[in-house]
C-alpha positions as CSV (number, residue, x, y, z in Angstrom):
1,X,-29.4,-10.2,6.0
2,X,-25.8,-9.6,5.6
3,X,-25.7,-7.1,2.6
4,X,-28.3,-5.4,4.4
5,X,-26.5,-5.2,7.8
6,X,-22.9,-4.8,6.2
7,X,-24.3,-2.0,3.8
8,X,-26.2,0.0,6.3
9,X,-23.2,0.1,8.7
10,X,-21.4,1.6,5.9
11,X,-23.6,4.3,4.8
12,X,-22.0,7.2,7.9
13,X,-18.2,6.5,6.5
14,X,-19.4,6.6,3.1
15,X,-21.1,10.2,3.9
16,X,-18.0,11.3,5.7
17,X,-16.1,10.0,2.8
18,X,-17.8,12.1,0.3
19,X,-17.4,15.5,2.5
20,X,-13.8,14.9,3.0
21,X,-13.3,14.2,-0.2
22,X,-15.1,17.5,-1.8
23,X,-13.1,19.5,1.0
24,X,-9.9,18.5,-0.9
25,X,-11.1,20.4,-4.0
26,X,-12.8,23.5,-2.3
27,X,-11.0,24.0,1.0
28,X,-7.8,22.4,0.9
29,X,-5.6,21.7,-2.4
30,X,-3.8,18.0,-1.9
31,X,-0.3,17.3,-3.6
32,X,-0.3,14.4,-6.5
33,X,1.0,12.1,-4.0
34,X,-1.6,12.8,-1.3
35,X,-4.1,11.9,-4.7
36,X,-2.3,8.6,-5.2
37,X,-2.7,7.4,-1.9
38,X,-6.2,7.9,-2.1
39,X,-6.7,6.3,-4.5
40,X,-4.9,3.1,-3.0
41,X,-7.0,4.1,0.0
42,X,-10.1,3.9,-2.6
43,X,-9.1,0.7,-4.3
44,X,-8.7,-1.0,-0.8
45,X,-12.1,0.2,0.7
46,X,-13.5,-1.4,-2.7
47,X,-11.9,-4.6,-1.8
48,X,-12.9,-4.7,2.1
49,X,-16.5,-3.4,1.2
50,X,-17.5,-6.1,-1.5
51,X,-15.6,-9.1,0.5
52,X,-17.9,-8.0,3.8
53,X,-21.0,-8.1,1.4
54,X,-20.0,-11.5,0.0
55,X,-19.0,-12.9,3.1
56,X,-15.1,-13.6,2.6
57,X,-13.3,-12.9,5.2
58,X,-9.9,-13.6,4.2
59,X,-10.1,-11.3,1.5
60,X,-11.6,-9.0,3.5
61,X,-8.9,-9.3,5.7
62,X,-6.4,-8.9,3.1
63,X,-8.2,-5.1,1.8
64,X,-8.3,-4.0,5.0
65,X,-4.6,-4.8,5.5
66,X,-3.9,-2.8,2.7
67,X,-6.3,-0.1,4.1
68,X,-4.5,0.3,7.1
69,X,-1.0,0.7,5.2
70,X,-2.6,3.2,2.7
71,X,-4.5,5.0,5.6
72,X,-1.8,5.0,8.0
73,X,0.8,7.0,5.2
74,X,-2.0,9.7,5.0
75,X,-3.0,10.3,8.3
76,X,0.1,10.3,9.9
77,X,2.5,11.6,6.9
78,X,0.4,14.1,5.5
79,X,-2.4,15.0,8.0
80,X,0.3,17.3,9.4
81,X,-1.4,21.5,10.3
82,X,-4.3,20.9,7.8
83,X,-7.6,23.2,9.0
84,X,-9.5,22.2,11.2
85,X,-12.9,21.2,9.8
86,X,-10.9,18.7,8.2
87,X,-9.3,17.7,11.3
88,X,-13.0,17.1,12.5
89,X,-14.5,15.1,9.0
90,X,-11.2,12.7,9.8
91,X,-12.0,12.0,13.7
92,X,-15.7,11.2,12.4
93,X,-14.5,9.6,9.0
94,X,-12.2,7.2,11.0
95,X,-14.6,6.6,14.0
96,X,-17.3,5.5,11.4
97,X,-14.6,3.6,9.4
98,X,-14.5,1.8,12.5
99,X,-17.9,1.2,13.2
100,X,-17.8,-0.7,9.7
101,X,-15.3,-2.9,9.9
102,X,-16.5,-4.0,13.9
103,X,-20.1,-4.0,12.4
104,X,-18.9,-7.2,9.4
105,X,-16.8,-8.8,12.1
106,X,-20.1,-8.8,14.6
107,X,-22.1,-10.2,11.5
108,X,-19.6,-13.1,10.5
109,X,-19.6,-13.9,14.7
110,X,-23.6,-14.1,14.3
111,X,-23.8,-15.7,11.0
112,X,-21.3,-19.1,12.4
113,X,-23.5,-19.6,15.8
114,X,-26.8,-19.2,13.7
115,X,-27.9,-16.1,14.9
116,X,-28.1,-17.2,18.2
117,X,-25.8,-16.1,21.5
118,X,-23.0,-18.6,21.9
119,X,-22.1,-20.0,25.8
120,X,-18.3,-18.9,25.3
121,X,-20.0,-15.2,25.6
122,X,-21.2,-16.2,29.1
123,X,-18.2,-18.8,29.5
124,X,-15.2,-17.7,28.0
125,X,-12.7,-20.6,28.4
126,X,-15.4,-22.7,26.4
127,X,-15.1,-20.6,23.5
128,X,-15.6,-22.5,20.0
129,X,-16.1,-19.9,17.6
130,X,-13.5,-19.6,14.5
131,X,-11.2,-17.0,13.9
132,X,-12.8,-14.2,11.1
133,X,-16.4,-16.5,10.4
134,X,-16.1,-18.7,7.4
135,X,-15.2,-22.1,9.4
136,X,-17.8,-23.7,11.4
137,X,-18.1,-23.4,14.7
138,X,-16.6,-26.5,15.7
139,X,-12.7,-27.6,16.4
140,X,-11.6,-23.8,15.7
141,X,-10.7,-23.1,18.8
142,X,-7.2,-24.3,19.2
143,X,-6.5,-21.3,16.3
144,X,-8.7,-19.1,18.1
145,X,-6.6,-19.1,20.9
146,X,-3.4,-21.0,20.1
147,X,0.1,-19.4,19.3
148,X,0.0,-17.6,23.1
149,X,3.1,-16.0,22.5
150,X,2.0,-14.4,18.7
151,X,-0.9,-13.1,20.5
152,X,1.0,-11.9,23.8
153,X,3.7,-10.0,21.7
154,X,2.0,-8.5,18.6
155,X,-1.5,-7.3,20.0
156,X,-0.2,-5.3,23.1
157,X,2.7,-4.2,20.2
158,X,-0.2,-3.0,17.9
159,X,-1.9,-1.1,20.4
160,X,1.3,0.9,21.5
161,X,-0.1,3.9,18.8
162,X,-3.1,3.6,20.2
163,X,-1.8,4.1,23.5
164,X,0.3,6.9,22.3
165,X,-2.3,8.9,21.1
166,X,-5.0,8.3,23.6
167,X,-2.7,9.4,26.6
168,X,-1.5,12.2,24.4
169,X,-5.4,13.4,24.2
170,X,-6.1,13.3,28.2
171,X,-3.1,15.2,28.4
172,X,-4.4,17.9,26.5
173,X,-8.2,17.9,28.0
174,X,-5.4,18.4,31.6
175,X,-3.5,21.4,30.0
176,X,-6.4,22.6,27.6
177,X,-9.9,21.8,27.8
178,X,-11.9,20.5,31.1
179,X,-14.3,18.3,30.0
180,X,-18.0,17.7,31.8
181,X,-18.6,14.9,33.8
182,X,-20.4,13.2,31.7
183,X,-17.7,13.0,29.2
184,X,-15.2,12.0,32.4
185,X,-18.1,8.9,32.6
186,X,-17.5,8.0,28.9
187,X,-13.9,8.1,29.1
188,X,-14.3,6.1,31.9
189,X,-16.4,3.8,29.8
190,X,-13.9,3.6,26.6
191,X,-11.2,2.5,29.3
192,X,-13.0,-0.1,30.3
193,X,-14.0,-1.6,27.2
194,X,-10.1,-1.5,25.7
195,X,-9.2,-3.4,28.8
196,X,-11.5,-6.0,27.9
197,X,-10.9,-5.8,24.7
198,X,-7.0,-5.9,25.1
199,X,-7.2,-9.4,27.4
200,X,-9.5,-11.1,25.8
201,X,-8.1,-10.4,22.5
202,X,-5.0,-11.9,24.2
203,X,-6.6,-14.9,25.7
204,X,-8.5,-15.9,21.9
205,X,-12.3,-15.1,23.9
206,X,-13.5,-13.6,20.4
207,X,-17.0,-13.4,21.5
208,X,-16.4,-12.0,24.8
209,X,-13.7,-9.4,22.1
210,X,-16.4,-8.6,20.1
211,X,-18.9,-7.1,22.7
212,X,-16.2,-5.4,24.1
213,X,-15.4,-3.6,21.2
214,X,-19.5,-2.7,20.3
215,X,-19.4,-1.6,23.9
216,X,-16.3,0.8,23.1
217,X,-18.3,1.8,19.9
218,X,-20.9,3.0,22.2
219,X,-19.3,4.8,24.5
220,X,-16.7,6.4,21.8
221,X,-19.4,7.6,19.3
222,X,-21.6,9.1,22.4
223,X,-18.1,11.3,22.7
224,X,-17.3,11.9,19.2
225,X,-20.5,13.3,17.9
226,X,-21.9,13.6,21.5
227,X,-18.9,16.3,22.8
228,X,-16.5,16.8,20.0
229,X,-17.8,19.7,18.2
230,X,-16.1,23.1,18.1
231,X,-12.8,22.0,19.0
232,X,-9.4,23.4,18.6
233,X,-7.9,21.5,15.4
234,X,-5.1,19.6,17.6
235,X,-7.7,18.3,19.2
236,X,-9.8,16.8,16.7
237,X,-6.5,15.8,14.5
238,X,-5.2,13.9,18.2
239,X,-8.9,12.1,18.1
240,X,-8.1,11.3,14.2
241,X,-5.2,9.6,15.2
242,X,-6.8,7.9,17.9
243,X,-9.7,6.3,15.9
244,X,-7.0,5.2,13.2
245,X,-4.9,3.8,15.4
246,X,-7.6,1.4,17.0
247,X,-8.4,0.6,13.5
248,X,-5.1,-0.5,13.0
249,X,-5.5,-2.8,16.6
250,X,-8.9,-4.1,15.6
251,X,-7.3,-5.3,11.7
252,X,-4.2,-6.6,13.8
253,X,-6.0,-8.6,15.8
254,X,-7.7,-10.7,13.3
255,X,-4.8,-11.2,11.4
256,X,-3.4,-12.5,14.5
257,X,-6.4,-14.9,14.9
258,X,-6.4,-15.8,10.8
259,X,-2.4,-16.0,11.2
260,X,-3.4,-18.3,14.5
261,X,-5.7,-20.7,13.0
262,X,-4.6,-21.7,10.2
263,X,-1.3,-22.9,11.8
264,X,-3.0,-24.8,14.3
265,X,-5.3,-26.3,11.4
């Protein structure tokens, strides 16, 4: 069940992957550097996609650290004026990236509470679920939610970027584009879910975390491939950086719970 589910969920980055990746032969010519952190980008994908298969999630943790630092130097040292159908294949790239990574976490949450709904989804302060999903379910929860001040200070600190560039983008739909009400009501939506994703990523609630963040999945792919099409390339490189950025929460948030756990064990 996991290969399959892990797999699947990886088949639309892999797709995105592959167009970006021809684009920098035929559209745009990258510099040696830009080659060499793709390659670092490459090596670490490797590493995060055959730890979610096998089920290791500190290893997984570990490639998707270095997938984050990789990722980050490209898209925000040399993703700089670059045309804008690659602005676009980024936005999606990194949106499905996302959709990966919150897909294997989703799995490992399943695969420790046998496939069933756990009551800390419905009751929060009883949470008992580890940290990443290799522990049972029992006695994990003083790492799950211990350390209050490593979680108070470092999650709302890794979603700063986030922040940045999400507040950056309604500024522009203000100044630059109106956008339908429909896309108001998924906007509306993706605020939401980040609040409940921010608190209860705070409080150590992983399960109530989790569905927050496949609700915010929802809503934010309805508006990427739903609405995003034909924009201006500031646009689409602003939602790039967007998408990246809430990678880099989502990966900083379980390190925080791995970081957590295993010095309350």
């Amino acid at each position: 069940m996991r290969p399959a589910i892990v797999l699947i969920a990886f088949l639309p980055f892999l797709y995105y992957a592959i167009r970006d990746a021809r684009f920098h032969f035929t559209g745009r010519k990258v510099t040696f550097a830009e080659h060499v952190i793709h390659l670092a980008i490459g090596f670490a994908l490797a590493i995060v996609l055959v730890q979610a298969v096998m089920g290791n999630s500190s290893l997984m943790l570990v490639g998707l650290s270095l997938l984050c630092v990789a990722g980050g130097a490209d898209e925000y040292i040399w993703h700089r004026r670059i045309p804008e159908i690659e602005t676009d294949l980024h936005a999606k790239e990194h949106l499905a990236l996302l959709i990966f990574v919150v897909a294997t976490l989703v799995v490992n949450w399943l695969e420790v509470h046998q496939w069933r709904i756990p009551r800390d989804l419905l009751d929060p302060p009883a949470a008992s679920a580890p940290v990443i999903g290799e522990e049972k379910a029992g006695g994990a929860q003083a790492g799950v939610r211990g350390i209050p001040w490593l979680r108070g200070v470092l999650i709302p600190l890794c979603l700063v970027p986030y922040a940045y560039f999400g507040l950056s983008d309604n500024l522009h739909h203000l100044r630059y584009r109106r956008v339908s009400w429909a896309e108001r009501i998924l906007h509306l939506t993706i605020v939401l879910a980040v609040l409940t994703v921010v608190a209860h990523a705070i409080e150590g609630h992983r399960s109530v975390m989790l569905m927050g963040l496949v609700l915010f999945l929802i809503a934010r792919s309805a508006d990427e491939w739903g609405f995003h099409r034909h924009l201006p390339g500031r646009e689409s490189d602003m939602h790039a950086k967007t998408h990246f950025a809430f990678l880099i929460f989502v990966a900083t948030s379980a390190a925080v719970d791995w970081v957590a756990q295993r010095i309350a064990a």
